[in-house]
SEDRENMAR-353276 format. One line per 8 residues: number of its first residue (from 1); their letters; for each residue x, y, z of C-alpha. Coordinates in steps of 0.05 Angstrom, whole numbers, plus 5000, padded with zeros to 4 digits. Layout:
BEGIN
NUM> a> X,Y,Z | ... .
//
This chain:
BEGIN
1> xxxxxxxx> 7443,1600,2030 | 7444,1559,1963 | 7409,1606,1903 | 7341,1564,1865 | 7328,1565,1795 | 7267,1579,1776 | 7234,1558,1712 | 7165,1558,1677 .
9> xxxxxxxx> 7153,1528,1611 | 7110,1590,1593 | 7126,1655,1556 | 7171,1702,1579 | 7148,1756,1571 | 7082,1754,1613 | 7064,1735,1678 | 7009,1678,1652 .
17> xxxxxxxx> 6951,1648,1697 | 6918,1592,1679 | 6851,1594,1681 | 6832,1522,1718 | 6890,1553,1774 | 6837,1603,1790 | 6765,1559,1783 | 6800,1499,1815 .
25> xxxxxxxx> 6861,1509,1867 | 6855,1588,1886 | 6796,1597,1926 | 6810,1537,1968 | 6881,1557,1986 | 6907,1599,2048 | 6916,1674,2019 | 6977,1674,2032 .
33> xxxxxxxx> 7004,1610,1992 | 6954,1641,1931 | 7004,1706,1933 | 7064,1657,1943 | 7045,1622,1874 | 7027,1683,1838 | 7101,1717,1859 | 7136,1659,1841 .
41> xxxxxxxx> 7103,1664,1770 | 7120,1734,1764 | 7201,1709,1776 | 7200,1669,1712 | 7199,1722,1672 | 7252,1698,1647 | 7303,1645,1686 | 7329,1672,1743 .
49> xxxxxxxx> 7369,1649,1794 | 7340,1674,1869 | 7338,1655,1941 | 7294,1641,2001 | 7314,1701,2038 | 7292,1752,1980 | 7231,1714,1974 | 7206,1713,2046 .
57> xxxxxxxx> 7232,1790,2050 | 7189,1813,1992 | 7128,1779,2015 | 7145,1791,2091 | 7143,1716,2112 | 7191,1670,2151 | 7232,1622,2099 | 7186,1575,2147 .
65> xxxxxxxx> 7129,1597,2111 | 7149,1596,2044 | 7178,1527,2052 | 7106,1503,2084 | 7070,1545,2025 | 7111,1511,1971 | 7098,1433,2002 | 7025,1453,2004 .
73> xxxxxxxx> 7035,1473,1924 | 7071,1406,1909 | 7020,1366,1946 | 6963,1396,1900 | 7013,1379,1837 | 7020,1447,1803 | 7103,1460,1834 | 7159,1400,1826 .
81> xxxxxxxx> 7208,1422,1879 | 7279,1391,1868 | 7329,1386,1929 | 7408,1361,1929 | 7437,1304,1959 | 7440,1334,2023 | 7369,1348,2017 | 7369,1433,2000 .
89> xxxxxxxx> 7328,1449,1956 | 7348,1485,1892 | 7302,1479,1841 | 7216,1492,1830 | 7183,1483,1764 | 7117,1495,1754 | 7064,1440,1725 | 7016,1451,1673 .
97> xxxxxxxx> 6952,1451,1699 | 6906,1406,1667 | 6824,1431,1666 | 6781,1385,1687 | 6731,1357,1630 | 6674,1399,1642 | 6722,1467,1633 | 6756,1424,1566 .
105> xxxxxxxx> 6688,1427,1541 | 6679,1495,1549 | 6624,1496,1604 | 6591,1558,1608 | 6561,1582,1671 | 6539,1651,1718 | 6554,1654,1781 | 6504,1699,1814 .
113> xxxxxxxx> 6515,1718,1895 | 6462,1661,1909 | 6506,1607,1875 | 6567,1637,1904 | 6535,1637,1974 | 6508,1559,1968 | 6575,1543,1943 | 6613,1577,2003 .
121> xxxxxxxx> 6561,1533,2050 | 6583,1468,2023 | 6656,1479,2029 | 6674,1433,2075 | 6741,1434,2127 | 6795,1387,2110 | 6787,1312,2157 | 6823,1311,2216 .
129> xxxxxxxx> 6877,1258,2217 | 6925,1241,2266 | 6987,1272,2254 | 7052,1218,2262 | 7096,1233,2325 | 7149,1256,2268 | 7108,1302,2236 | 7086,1330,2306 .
137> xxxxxxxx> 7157,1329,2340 | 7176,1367,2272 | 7124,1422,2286 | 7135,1432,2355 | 7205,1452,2344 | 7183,1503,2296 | 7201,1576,2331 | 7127,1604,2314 .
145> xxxxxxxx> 7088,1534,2335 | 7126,1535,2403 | 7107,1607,2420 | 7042,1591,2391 | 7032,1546,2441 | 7065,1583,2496 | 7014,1637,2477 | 6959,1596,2482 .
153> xxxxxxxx> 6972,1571,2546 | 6966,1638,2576 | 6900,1650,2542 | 6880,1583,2569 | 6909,1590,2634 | 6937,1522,2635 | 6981,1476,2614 | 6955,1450,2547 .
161> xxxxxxxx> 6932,1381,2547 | 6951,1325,2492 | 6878,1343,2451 | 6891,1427,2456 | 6952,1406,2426 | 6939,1366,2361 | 6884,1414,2352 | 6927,1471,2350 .
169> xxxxxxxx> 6969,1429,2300 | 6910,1406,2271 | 6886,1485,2249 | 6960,1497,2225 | 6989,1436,2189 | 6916,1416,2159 | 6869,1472,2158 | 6929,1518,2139 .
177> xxxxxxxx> 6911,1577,2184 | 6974,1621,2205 | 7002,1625,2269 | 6968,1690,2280 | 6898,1668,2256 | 6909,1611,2308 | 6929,1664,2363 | 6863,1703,2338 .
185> xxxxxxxx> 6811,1647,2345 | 6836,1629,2414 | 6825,1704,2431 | 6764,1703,2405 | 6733,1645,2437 | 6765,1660,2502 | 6734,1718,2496 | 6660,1695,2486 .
193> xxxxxxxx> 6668,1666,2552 | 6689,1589,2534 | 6756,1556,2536 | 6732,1481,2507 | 6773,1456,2467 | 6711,1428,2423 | 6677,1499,2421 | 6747,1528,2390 .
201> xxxxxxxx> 6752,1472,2350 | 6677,1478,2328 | 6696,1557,2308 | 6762,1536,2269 | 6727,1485,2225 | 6670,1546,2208 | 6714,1592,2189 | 6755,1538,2144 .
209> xxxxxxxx> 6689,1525,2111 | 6676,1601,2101 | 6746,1607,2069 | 6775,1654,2126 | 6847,1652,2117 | 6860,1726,2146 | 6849,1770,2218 | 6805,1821,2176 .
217> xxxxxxxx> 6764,1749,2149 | 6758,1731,2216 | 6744,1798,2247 | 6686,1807,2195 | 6652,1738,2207 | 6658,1748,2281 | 6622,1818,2269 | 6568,1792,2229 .
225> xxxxxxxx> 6549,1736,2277 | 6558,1782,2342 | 6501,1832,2299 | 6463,1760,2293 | 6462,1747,2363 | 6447,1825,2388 | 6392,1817,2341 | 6361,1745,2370 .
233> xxxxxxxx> 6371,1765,2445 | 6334,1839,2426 | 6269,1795,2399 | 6271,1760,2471 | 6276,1836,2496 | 6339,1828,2526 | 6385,1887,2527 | 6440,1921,2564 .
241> xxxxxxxx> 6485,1854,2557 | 6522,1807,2525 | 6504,1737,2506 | 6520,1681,2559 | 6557,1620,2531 | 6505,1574,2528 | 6460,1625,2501 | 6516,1629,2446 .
249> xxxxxxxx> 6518,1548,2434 | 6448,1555,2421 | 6450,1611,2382 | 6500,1578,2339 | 6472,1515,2329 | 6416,1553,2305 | 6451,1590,2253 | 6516,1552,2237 .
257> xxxxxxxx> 6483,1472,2245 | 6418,1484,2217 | 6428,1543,2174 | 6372,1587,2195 | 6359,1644,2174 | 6342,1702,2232 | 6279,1712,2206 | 6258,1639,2224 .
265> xxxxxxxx> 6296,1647,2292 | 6252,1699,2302 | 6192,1671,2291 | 6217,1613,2342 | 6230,1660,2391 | 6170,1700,2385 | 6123,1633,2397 | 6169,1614,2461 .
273> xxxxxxxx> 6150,1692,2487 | 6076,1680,2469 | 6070,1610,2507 | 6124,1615,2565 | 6118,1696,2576 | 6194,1697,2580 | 6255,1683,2540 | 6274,1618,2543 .
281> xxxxxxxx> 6326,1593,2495 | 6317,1520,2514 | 6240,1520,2494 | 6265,1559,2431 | 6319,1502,2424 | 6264,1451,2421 | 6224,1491,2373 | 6275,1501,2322 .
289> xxxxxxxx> 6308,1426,2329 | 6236,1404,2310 | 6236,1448,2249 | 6305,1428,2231 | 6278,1355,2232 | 6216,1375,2188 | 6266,1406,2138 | 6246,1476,2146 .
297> xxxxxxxx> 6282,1523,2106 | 6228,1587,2103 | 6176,1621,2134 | 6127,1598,2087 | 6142,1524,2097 | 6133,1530,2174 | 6056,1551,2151 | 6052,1491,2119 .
305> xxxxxxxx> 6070,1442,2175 | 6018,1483,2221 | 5968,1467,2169 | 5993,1395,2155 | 5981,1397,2243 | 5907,1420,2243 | 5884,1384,2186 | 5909,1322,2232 .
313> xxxxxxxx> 5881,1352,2290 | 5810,1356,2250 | 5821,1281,2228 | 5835,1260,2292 | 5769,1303,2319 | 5732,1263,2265 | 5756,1199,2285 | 5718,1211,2353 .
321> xxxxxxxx> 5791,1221,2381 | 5794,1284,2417 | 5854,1321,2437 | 5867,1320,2509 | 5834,1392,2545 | 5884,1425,2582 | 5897,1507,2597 | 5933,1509,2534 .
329> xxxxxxxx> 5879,1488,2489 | 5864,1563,2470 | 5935,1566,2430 | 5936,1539,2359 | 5965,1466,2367 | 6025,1440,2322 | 6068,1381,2296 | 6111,1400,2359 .
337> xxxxxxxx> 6073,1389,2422 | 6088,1463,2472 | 6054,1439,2522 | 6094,1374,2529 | 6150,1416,2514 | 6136,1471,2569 | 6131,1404,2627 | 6198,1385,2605 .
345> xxxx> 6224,1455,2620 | 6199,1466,2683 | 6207,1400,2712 | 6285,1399,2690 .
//
């Protein structure tokens, strides 16, 4: 195994980190290639000669994953990796990283847990572009990828078709997840009960935008939202059993595509009780999709578009046109017509 040289045009003496490294490049990289960067600066103290092996010992990785790591480091320009004529590589030199203009100006700003939450929600998960039959022959010779996939065959029970496939590539090569996160979020969703290939994808692509890079990330997230869903199915007073999938595709679109808060689910699920007498996640569905189409974001803004509804109501009263009389006519009448709603139910 040919020896690198690694050098950094920094002091000696210290192990230096820029400051735009950490507000622009660390919290959107894989863990893992973060503590691959920061050991590599910690080598320069001073040149040194070292090699793959001692690096994927010390951090416990495959020279796999330190080769992916450092491609994903040259791709974001901060490493210049240097190979020999036979294509080995032998050198890595770190770049200078240059601030962007607002930091050169010496933008001051707090970050308080609100910002830091609204800026998690906006993160969004890399595009998903079709790999080239190189790049994908390439990964399916890879040791881990093939017993990835062998692995998640017997999760899936089946042979895994062309789409299971490139997604699986797809969460490795793109979203950079390891191959155990992978192995995870098959688990998991096989778990809940659903082997789609669009619901695991759907998971991945949250978990990319909540920066899970880690098991314990993922085991956290997964705890939160099973508390979330114990919590919406107890306001329809079910107990003594676990959410069914489609009850869990609602329950997700709810929090995860419209970004409610449970609190507002509630309140959804406590009008479906008072005009169906059951729980009924469908009627809830159509409750909340009509709220997410009104821009509802709080409590107090859903008592504004019942207002906005009866002061039409009165208007319309005025106007010598009367609502139609039906058995429902003793509930409060909104933008969002329950009774029309409730015909759809029970005729479908």
């Amino acid at each position: 195994m040919n020896e690198l040289l690694i050098h950094n045009p920094s002091l000696t003496d210290v192990t230096i980190i820029q400051n735009a490294f950490i507000d622009e490049y660390m919290t959107a990289a894989n863990g893992e290639y973060v503590k691959l960067y920061l050991y590599l600066l910690r080598l320069t103290s001073g040149e040194k000669a070292i090699s793959f092996s001692s690096i994927a010992e010390a951090l416990e990785h495959t020279e796999k994953d330190i080769k992916r790591a450092l491609t994903y480091w040259e791709k974001q320009k901060l490493l210049t990796l240097s190979s020999d004529e036979n294509g080995t590589l032998t050198s890595i030199e770190f770049i200078k990283i240059s601030p962007s203009s607002s930091k050169e100006q010496g933008e001051s700003f707090v970050l308080s847990k609100e910002t830091a939450a609204a800026k998690e929600s906006i993160r969004e998960a890399p595009k998903k572009l079709p790999l080239t039959q190189d790049r994908i022959a390439a990964l399916k010779n890879q040791d881990d990828i093939e017993q990835l996939l062998f692995i998640a065959a017997q999760y899936l029970g089946k042979t895994l078709s062309s789409m299971e496939i490139s997604n699986i590539l797809y969460f490795y090569d793109t979203l950079h997840f390891s191959t155990d996160l992978i192995e995870y979020l098959i688990e998991y969703c096989v778990s809940k009960g659903s082997k789609s290939s669009r619901y695991i994808e759907k998971v991945a692509l949250e978990w990319a935008k909540e920066g899970i890079t880690t098991i314990a990330e993922a085991k956290k997230s997964t705890n939160l939202y099973n508390k979330k869903y114990y919590a919406i199915l107890n306001v329809f007073g079910i107990k003594g059993r676990g959410p069914a999938p489609v009850e869990i595709e609602c329950m997700e679109r709810w929090l995860n595509e419209y970004h409610f808060t449970l609190s507002i689910i509630t309140e959804a699920c406590n009008r479906t009780i008072a005009q169906t007498q059951r729980p009924n996640f469908q009627y809830a569905n159509k409750i909340l999709s009509e709220w997410h189409k009104n821009n509802i974001r709080q409590l107090s803004d859903i008592q504004i578009l019942d207002e906005k509804h009866l002061k039409n109501k009165k208007t319309n009263v005025s106007n010598n046109k009367p609502a139609a009389t039906n058995k429902f006519n003793n509930f409060h009448q909104r933008e969002y017509d329950f009774e029309e709603l409730e015909k759809k139910l029970l005729n479908s």
